[in-house]
N, C-alpha and C positions, 0 to 999 in steps of 0.2 A: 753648549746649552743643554742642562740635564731636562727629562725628562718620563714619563713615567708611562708604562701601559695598562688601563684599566680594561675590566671584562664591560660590554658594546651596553650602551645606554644610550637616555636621551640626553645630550649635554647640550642640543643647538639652542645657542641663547645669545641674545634677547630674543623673545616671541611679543609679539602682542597679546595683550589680555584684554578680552571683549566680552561685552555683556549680549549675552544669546536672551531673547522673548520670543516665549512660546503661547500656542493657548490652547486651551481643548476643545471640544466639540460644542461646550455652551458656550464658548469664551469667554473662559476662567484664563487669566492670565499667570504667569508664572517667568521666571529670568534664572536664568544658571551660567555663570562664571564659566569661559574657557579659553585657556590660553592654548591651547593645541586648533590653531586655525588659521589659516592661508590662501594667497589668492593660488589660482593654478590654473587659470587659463584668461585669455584678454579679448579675445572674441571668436565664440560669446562669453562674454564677463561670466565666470565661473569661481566660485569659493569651494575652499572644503572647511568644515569643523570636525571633530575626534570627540566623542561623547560615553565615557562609560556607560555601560545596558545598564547597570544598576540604579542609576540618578532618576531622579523622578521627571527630568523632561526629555530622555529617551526616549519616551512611548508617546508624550506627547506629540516630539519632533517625526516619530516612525507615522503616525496614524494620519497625523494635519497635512503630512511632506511639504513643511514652510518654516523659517523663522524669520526674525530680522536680526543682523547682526548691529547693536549700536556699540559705537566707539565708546571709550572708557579718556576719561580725564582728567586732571589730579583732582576736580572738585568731585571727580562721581567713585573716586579709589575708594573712601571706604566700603561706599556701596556696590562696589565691585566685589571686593572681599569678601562682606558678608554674605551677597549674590552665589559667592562658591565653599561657605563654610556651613551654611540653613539651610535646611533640605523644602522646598515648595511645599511637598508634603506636608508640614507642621505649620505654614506662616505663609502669608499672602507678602509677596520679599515689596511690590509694587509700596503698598500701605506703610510695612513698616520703616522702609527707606524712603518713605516720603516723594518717589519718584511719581512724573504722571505718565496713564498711559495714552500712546500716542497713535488715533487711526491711521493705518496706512491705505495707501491706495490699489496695489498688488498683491496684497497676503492678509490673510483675516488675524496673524498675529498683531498685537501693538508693538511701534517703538518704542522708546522711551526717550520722552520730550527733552528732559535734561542734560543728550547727548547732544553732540553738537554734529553728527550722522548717523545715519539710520542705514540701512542697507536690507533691501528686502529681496529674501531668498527662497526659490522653490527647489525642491530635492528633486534631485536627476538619477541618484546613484547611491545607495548603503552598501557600506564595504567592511563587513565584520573582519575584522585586522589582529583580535587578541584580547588584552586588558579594555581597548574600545573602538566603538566602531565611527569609521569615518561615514557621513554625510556631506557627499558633492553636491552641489548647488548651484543654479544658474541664478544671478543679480538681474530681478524681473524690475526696479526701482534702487533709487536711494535719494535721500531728504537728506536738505544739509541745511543750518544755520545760517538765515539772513545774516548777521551781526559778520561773520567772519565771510563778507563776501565785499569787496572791491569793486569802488569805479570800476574798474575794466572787466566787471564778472568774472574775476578768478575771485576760486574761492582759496581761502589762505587756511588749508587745514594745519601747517605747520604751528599754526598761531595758535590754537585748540586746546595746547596743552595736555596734548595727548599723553600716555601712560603706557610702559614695557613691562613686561615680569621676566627676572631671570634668577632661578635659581632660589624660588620661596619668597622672593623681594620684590616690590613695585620698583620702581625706577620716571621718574618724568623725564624726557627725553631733553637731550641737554645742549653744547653747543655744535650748531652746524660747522658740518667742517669742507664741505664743498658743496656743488650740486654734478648731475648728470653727466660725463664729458668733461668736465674740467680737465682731467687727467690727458685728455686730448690737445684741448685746446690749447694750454700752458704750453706743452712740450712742441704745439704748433706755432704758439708766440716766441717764443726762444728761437727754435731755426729759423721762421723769419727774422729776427733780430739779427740773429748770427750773419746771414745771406746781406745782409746791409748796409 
């Protein structure tokens, strides 16, 4: 199997691509596109996002220390898109995408209603890294859609129609191919077979 060595990039893909809402100090709303963001701790529930200083909700994110992270859709991708190609700066992205905004209960930024989760975040931690800087944040809330919630109160975000970016490309996430442990259990079902 050939193979080839490149000089060290970011190549880890697929990432999720999420729609960040921010707001200022009047609360003027604003959303910027980022696919550089992860969970990285489980308790206390802790996110990070990676934000270039240059974008316009940088200094939003720096001053408020809050966002909300909502999920990204196939129905919300264009406006995901254009959320990371129109700078805040020139266009209120809320209005022209037709999006509403959504009070939250822990952070004075809004979500955005059309998401089918919200996730609301307060800054713990800025970590200038380079080209951008990361933003650690503790998960102080998160709002999720009645519609994808179940008799049994699970909620089915698989259902959601959630959306990946890898590599300049959307992607809708496609067929399951296990869950958790499978790789366990199988090989546990098999030796008990075997023993039989």
């Amino acid at each position: 199997m050939a193979k080839q060595l490149w000089k060290p990039g970011n190549i880890l893909n697929p990432v999720p691509v999420v729609m960040v809402s921010v707001a200022d100090e009047k609360g003027k709303a604003n959303i910027i596109t980022v696919a550089w963001a992860g969970t990285v701790c489980t308790n206390p529930p802790m996110v990070s996002i990676s934000v270039r200083p240059s974008r316009f909700s940088y200094d939003l994110i720096r001053r408020s220390g809050e966002f909300v992270i909502n999920l990204t859709t196939k129905d919300l991708v264009k406006a995901c898109d254009y959320c990371g190609v129109v700078s805040g700066r020139d266009v209120d992205k809320f209005q022209k995408m037709n999006l509403t905004p959504l009070p939250m209960e822990h952070v004075k930024a809004p979500g955005i209603a059309e998401s089918p989760v919200n996730i609301e975040c307060k800054v713990t931690e800025i970590q200038p890294l380079g080209s951008h800087t990361m933003f650690v944040a503790e998960v102080v809330g998160v709002v999720v859609e009645d519609a994808y919630m179940d008799e049994s109160g699970r909620f089915g975000i698989n259902e959601t129609g959630l959306v990946v970016y890898s590599h300049g490309e959307y992607f809708a996430l496609g067929e399951k191919l296990g869950k958790f442990g499978y790789s366990v259990k199988k090989s546990e079902k098999k030796a008990s077979d075997a023993e039989a």
